[in-house]
N, C-alpha and C positions, 0 to 999 in steps of 0.2 A: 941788868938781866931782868926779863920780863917772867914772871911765873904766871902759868895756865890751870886754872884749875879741871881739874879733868878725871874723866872716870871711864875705865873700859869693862864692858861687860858681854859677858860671855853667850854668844849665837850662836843657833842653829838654823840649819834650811830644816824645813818638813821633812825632804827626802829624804835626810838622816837621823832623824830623829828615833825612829826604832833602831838603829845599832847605836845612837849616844845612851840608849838603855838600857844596850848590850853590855856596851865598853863600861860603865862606870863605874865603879865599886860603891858609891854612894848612890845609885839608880832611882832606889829606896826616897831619896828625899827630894827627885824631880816628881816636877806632876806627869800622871801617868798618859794621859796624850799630850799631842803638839799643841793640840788648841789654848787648852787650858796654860801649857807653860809658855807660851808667846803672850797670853795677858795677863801672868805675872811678869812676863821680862819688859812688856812696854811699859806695864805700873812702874818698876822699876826704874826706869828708862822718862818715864815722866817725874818722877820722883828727881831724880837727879837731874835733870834740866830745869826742875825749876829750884833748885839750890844754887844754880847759878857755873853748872856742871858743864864741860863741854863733853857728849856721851861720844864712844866711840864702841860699835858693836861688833867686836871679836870672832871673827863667826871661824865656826870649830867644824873642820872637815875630820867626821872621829877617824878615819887610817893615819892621818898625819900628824893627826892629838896622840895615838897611841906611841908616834915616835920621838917627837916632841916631850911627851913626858918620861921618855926613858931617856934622852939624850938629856933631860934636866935631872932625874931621877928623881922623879917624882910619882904619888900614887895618883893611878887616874881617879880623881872626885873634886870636890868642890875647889881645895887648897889649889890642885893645880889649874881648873877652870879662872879661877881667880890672876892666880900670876902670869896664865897665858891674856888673857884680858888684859892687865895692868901694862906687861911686855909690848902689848899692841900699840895702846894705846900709846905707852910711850914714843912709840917708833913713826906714831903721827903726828905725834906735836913737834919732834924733831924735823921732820920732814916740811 
């Protein structure tokens, strides 16, 4: 069996990005425009490419996030950005 190291992490488009501000109960600890949280998420995203990461970027449509995390029961914030990313990403290395 071959293992892939990998890491999925959680996107947004601009267009959504004021209702992912809306939606999240954790809002508080994104940056407060898009600009600014897109060059933490490519830091990020550079970060773990060069660990040796295969990145895969999760991208969160918030109406769909909000059902998705009731169908997981989960609170909308970080924990479940997180396991929706990881989910993802699994579901491409599978693929």
């Amino acid at each position: 069996m071959v293992q892939i190291a990998a890491a999925g992490i959680s996107w947004f488009n601009e267009k959504d990005y004021a209702r992912i501000l809306q939606i999240m109960v954790d809002a508080h600890v994104l940056p407060p425009t898009y600009a600014a949280w897109r060059e933490k998420a490519e830091s990020t995203e550079r970060t773990a490419k060069a660990r040796g990461l295969r990145v895969f970027r999760a991208i969160i449509d918030p109406d769909q996030f909000l059902v998705w995390c009731a169908r997981e029961g989960l609170d909308v914030d970080a924990k479940a950005r997180t396991a929706f990313a990881t989910d993802y990403a699994m579901r491409q290395i599978k693929n």
